[in-house]
C-alpha positions in Angstrom: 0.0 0.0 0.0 0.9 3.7 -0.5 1.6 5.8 3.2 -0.6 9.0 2.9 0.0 9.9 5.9 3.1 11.8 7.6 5.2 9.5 8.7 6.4 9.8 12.3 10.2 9.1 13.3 10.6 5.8 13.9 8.3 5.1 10.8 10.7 6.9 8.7 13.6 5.1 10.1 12.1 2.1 9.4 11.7 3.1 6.1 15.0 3.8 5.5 16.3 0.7 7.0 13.6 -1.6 4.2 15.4 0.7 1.5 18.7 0.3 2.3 17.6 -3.6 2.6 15.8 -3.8 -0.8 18.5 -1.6 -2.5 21.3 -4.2 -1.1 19.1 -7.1 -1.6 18.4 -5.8 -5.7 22.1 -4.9 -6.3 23.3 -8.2 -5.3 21.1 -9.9 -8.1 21.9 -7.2 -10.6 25.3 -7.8 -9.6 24.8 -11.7 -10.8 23.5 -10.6 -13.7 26.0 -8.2 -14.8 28.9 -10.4 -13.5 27.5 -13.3 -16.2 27.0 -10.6 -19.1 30.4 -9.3 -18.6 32.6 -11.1 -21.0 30.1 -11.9 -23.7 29.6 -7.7 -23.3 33.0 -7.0 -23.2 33.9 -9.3 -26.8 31.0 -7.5 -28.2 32.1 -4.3 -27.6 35.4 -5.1 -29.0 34.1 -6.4 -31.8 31.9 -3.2 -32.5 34.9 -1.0 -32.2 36.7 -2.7 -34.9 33.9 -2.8 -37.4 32.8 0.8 -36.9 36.1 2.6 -35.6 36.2 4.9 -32.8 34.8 7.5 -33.9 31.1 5.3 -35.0 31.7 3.7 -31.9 32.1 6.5 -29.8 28.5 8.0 -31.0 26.9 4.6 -30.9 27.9 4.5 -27.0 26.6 8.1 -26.8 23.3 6.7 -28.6 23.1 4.1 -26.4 23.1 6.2 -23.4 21.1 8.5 -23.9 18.9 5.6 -24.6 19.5 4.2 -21.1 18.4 7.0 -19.3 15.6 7.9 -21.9 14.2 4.2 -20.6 15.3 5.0 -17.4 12.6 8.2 -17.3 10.1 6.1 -18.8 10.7 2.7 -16.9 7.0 1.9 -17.2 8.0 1.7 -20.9 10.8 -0.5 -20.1 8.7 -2.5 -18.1 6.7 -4.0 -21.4 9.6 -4.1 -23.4 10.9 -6.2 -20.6 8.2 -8.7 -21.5 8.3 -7.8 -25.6 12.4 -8.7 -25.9 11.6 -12.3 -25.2 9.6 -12.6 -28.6 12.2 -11.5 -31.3 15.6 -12.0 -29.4 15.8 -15.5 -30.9 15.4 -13.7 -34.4 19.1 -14.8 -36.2 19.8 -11.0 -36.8 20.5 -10.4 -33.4 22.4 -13.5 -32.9 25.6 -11.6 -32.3 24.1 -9.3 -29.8 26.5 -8.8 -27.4 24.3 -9.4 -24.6 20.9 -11.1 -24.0 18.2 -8.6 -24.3 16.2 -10.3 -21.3 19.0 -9.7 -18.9 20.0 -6.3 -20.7 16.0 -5.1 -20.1 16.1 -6.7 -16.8 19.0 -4.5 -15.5 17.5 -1.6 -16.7 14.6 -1.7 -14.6 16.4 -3.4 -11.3 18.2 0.4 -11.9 15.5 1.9 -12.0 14.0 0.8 -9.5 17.0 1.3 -6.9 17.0 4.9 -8.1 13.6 5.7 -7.6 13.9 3.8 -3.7 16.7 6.2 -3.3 14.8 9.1 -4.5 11.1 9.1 -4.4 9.2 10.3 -1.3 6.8 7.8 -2.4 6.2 5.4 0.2 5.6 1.8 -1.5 5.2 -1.3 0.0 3.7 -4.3 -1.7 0.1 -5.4 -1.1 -0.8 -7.9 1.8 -2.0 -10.5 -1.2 2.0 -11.1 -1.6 2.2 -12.9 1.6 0.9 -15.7 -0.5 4.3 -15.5 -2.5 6.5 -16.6 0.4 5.1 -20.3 1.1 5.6 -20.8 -2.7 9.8 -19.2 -2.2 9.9 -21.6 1.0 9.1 -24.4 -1.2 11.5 -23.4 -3.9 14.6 -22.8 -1.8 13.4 -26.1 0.5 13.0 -28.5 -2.8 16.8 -27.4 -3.9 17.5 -30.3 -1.2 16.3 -33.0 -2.9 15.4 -32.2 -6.5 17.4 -34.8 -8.9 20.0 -31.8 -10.3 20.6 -29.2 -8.3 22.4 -26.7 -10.5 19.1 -27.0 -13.1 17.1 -26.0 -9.9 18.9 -23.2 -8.8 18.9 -21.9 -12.1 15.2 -22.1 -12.5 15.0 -20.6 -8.7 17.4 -17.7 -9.8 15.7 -17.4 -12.8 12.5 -16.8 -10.8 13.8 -14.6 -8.3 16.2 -12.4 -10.9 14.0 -12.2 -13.7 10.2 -13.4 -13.1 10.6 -11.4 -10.0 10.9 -7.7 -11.9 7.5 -8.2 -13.3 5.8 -9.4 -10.0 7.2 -6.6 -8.1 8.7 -3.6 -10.3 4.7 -2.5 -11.4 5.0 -1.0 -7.6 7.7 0.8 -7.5 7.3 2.2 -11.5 3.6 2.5 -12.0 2.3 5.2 -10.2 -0.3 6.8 -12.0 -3.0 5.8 -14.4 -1.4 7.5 -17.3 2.0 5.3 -16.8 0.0 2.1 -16.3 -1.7 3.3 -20.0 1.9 4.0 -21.0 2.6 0.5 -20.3 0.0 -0.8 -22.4 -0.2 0.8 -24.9 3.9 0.2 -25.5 2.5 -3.5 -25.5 0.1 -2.6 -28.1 2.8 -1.0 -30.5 4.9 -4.2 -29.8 2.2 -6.2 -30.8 1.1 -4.6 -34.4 4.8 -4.5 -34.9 5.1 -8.3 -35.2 1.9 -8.7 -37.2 3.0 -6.5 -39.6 6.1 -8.2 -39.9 4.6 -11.4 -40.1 2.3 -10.4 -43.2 5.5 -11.3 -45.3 4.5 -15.0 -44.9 1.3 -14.5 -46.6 1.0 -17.3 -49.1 3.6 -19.7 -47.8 2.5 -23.0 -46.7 3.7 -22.5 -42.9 2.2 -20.9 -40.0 3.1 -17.5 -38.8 5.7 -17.0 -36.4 7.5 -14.0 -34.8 11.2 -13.2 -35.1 12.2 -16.1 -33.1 10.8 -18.6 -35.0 8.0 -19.5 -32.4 4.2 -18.9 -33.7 2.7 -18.9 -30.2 5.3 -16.2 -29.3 3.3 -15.0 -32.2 -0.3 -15.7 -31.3 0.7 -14.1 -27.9 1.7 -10.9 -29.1 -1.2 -10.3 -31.4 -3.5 -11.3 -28.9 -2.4 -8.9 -26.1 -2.3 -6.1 -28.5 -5.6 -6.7 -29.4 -7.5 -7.4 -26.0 -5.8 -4.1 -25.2 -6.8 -2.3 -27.8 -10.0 -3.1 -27.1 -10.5 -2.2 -23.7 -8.2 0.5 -23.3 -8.6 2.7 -26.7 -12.0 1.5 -28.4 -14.5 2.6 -25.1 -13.2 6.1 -25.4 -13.6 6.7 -28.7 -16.5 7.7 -31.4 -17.6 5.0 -33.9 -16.1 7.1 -36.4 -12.5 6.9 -34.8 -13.2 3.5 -34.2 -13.5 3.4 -38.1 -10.0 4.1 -38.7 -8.5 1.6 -36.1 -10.2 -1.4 -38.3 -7.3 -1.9 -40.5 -4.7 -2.4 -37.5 -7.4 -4.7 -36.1 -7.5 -6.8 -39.1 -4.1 -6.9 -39.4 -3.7 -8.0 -35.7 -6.8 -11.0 -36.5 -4.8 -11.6 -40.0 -1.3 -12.5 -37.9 -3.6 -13.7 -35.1 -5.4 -16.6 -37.1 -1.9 -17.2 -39.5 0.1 -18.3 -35.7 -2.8 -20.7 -35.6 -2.0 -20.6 -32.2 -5.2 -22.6 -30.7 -5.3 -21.3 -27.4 -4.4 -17.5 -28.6 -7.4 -17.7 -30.9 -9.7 -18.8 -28.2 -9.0 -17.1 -25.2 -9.0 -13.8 -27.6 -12.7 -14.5 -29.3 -13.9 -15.3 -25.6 -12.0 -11.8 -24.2 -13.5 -9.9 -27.4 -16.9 -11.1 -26.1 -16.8 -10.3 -22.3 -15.3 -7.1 -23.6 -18.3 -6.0 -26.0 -20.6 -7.2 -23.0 -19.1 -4.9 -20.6 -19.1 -2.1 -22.7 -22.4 -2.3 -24.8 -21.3 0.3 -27.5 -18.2 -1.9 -28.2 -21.0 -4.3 -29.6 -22.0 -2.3 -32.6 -18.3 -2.6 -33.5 -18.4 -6.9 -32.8 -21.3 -7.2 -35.5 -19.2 -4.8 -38.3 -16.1 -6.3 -37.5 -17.7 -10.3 -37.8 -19.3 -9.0 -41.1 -16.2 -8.0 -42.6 -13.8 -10.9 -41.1 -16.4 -13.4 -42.9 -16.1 -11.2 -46.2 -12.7 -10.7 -46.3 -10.7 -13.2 -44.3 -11.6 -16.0 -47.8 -9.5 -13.6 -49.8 -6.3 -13.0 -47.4 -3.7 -15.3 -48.4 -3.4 -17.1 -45.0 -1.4 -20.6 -44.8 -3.8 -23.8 -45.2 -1.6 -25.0 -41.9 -2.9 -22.4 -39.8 -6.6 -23.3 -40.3 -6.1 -27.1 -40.1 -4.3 -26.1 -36.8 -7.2 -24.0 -36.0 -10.1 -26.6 -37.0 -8.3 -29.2 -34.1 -10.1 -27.7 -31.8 -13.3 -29.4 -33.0 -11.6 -32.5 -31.2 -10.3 -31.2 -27.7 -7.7 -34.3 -27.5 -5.8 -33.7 -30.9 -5.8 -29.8 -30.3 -4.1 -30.9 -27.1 -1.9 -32.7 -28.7 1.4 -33.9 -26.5 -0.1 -31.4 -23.6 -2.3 -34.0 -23.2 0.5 -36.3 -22.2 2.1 -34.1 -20.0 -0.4 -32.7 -17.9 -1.4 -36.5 -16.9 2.2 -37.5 -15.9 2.3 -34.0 -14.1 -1.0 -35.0 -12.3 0.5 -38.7 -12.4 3.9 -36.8 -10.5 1.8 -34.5 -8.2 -0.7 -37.4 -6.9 2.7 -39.6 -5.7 4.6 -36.7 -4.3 1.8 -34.4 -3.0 3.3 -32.9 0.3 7.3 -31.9 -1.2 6.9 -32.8 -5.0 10.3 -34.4 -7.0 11.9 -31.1 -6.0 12.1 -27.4 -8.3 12.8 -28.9 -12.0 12.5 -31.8 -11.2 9.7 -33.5 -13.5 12.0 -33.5 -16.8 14.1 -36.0 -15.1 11.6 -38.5 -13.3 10.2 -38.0 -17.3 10.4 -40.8 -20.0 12.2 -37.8 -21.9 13.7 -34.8 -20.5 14.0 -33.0 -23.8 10.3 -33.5 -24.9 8.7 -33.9 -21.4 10.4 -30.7 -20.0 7.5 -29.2 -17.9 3.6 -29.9 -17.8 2.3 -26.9 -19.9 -0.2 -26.0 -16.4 1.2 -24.5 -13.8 -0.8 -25.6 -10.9 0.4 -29.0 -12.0 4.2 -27.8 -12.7 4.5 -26.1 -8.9 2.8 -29.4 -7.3 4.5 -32.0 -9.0 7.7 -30.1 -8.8 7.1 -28.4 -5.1 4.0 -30.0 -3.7 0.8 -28.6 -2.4 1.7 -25.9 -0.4 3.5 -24.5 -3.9 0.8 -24.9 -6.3 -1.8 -24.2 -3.3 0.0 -20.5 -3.0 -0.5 -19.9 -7.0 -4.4 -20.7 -6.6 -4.7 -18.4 -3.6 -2.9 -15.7 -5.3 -5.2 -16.2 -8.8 -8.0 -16.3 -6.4 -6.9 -13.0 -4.5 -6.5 -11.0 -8.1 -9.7 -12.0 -9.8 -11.4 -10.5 -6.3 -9.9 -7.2 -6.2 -10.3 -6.9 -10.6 -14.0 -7.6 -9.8 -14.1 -5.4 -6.7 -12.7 -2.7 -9.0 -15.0 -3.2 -11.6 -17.9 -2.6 -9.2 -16.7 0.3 -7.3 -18.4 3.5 -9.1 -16.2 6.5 -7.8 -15.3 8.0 -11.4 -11.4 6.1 -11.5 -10.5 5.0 -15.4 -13.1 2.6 -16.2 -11.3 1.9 -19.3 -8.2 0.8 -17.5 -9.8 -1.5 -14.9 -12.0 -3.3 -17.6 -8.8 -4.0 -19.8 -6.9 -5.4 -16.4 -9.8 -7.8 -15.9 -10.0 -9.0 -19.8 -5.9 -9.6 -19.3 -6.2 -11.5 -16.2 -9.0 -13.5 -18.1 -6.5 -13.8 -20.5 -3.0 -14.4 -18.7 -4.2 -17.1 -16.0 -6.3 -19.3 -19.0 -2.5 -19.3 -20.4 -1.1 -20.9 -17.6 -3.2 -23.3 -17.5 -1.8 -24.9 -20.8 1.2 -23.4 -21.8 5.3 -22.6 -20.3 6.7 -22.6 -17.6 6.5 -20.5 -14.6 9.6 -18.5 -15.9 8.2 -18.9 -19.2 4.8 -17.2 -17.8 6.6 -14.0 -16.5 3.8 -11.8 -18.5 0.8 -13.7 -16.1 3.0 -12.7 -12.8 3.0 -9.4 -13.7 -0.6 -9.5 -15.1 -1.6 -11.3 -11.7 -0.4 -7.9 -9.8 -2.1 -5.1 -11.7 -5.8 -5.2 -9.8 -3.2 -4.6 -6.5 -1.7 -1.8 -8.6 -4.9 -0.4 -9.2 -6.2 -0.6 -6.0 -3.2 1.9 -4.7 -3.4 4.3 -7.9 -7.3 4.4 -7.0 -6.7 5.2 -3.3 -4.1 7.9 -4.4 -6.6 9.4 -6.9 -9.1 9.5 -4.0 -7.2 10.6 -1.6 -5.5 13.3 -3.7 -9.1 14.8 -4.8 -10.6 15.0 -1.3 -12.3 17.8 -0.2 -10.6 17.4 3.1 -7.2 17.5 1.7 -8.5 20.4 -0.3 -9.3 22.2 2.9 -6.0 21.2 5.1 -4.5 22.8 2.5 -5.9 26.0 2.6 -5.5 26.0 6.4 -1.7 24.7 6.0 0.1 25.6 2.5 3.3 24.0 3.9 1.4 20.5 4.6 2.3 17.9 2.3 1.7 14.5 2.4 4.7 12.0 2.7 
């Protein structure tokens, strides 16, 4: 929760000692990760100052910080490309990058986010919901003991805690304000249309869509986050006639969409279209025009015959699912005969017929109990639980916040905790941590907009100019 209140003394000490604790805590995992970037970093920037000479090089570095701190201002920016890098950082371009754009994205904001601590007289602390997170780290750390290779667990526990972590707690620290949450989105949206229009050069081949990397359900993600938002967040605030001019980046969006033939990306969409139009009535004006011109159009876009048969699997629920199938019974199979510790954090791709192939069970609840037992996968259901109740408190509180905003928050939670439930892993799934946070965001930003319009305040004010609030 945000403080609104002037803090007293020993408050404020105690403040300053969870900053100084956080700030120590960050910099020893940003350490790690610059420490492992270092050499690959340092033979790329070699290797960049002989191609370009010093002088090319010398701007490019000057380019490249002023790029820092330009994401540095913005970090809410940073934030979603934090989450976009992941989708065209396999692309074979960029194969000589001297350093993964994950970790490079990932530093960035752990900056950012010991500079603000240090700075801001904002007060943050993260909601009482996240108490939930620290049975599911017990388990984690705990299963290390026994899971069947231990440096493959620690990594995945690092990876969790270094990486996964920024997007389950940075939204705190970097969000504060409607308009920077928007910001957020909307840089998710550009991301989005960017890969759709890039995958329209594969109109007329004979394989599905995919995205830079080479993966169509990176794809099928992208597309599907940029439209959900879209719809939500711009469409309700504009006339039908402005609406108008957004249909061609929608179609192209349902073009790249339907070419991923990803199954689930299709599906979830349609069904957050829907609850979308429902929530906002005018939005279903807009549902019947756009299904009139999909079903006139769509026969005459050039989109690969692999991505419908793809598509018309899901007439038969057990071929769409395909190998998931498999895993999530031996990830029930795992969980049912370790239920109390599970096989330990990474654990079920080696009690697997085939570590490669069998890597992880494609549903999280089954992942954290098979790997971590109850108490893991237990934690992961009580935090789900905990953000569908405050996005649907949110949605029923009438006090004038951005209705727009907490409408497109519920549709992504729809959205992000259907994925989990059939596809990565839980460091593949960072976008549904961070996703799973935002109705806690929006609870603070509301209670700041309240508190910051309040007659009261209004009228302390006047009484005291010099008040302020901590």
């Amino acid at each position: 929760m945000v403080s609104i209140t002037q803090d007293t003394p020993n408050q404020s000490n105690s403040h300053l000692w969870y900053g100084v604790l956080t700030v120590l805590f960050l910099a020893g995992f940003a350490s790690a990760i610059v420490a492992g970037a270092l050499q690959p970093a340092e033979a790329g920037a070699f290797h960049l100052l002989d191609v370009l000479g010093g002088v090319k090089a010398f701007c490019a570095i000057v380019v490249g910080i002023g790029l820092l701190l330009l994401l540095m201002h913005y970090a809410e920016a940073a934030l979603a490309l934090f989450f976009l890098v992941g989708l065209v950082k396999g692309d074979p371009s960029l194969a000589a990058a001297p350093v993964d754009l994950t970790v490079l994205t990932a530093t960035i904001l752990a900056m950012t986010v010991v500079w603000k601590l240090l700075t801001s007289e904002r007060v943050t602390t993260l909601p009482r919901e996240y108490f939930l997170y620290l049975p599911l780290l017990a388990m984690m750390v705990i299963s290390l003991s026994y899971t069947p290779n231990f440096s493959a667990g620690l990594e995945k526990v690092l990876r969790f805690i270094c990486l996964t972590g920024i997007g389950i707690v940075a939204p705190f620290i970097l969000i504060d304000s409607a308009a920077k949450m928007r910001r957020c989105l909307y840089v998710l949206v550009i991301g989005g249309i960017a890969l759709a229009f890039n995958s329209l050069t594969m109109l007329g081949d004979s394989q599905r869509f995919v995205a830079p990397s080479g993966l169509n359900t990176e794809l099928g993600a992208a597309s599907a986050v940029a439209l959900i938002i879209l719809w939500g967040l711009a469409f309700p605030r504009l006339s039908f006639g402005y609406r108008l001019l957004f249909y061609p980046i929608l179609g192209v969006l349902v073009v790249a969409l339907l070419g991923s033939g990803g199954r689930f990306a299709n599906v979830s969409t349609a069904l957050c279209v829907v609850i979308g139009a429902l929530m906002c009535r005018r939005l279903l004006k807009d549902l019947a025009v756009l299904g009139g011109i999909a079903l006139i159009s769509l026969p005459l876009v050039l989109i690969p015959s692999a991505s419908y048969q793809y598509l018309e699997s899901l007439r038969h629920p057990t071929m769409a699912m395909g190998t998931r199938n498999d895993l999530m019974w031996l990830g029930l199979k795992v969980f049912l005969a370790h239920p109390l510790l599970g096989v330990g954090v990474d654990g079920f791709r080696f009690v697997s017929p085939n570590p490669i192939t069998y890597n992880f069970p494609h549903n999280l609840i089954l992942e954290l109990g098979a790997e971590m037992g109850v108490i893991a996968a237990l934690s992961f259901v009580l935090i789900a639980f905990s953000s569908f109740r405050e996005a649907i408190r949110q949605l029923l509180i009438a006090d004038g916040f951005d209705a727009e905003l907490t409408r497109t928050v519920f549709l992504l939670l729809i959205y992000a905790t259907l994925d989990s439930m059939i596809s990565g892993d839980m460091n593949d799934l960072r976008f549904t941590w961070f996703v799973l946070g935002l109705p806690f965001v929006l609870r603070i930003l509301r209670a700041d907009s309240l508190f910051y319009a309040s007659p009261a305040l209004e009228t302390a004010d006047e009484v005291s100019p010099d008040a302020t609030p901590a």
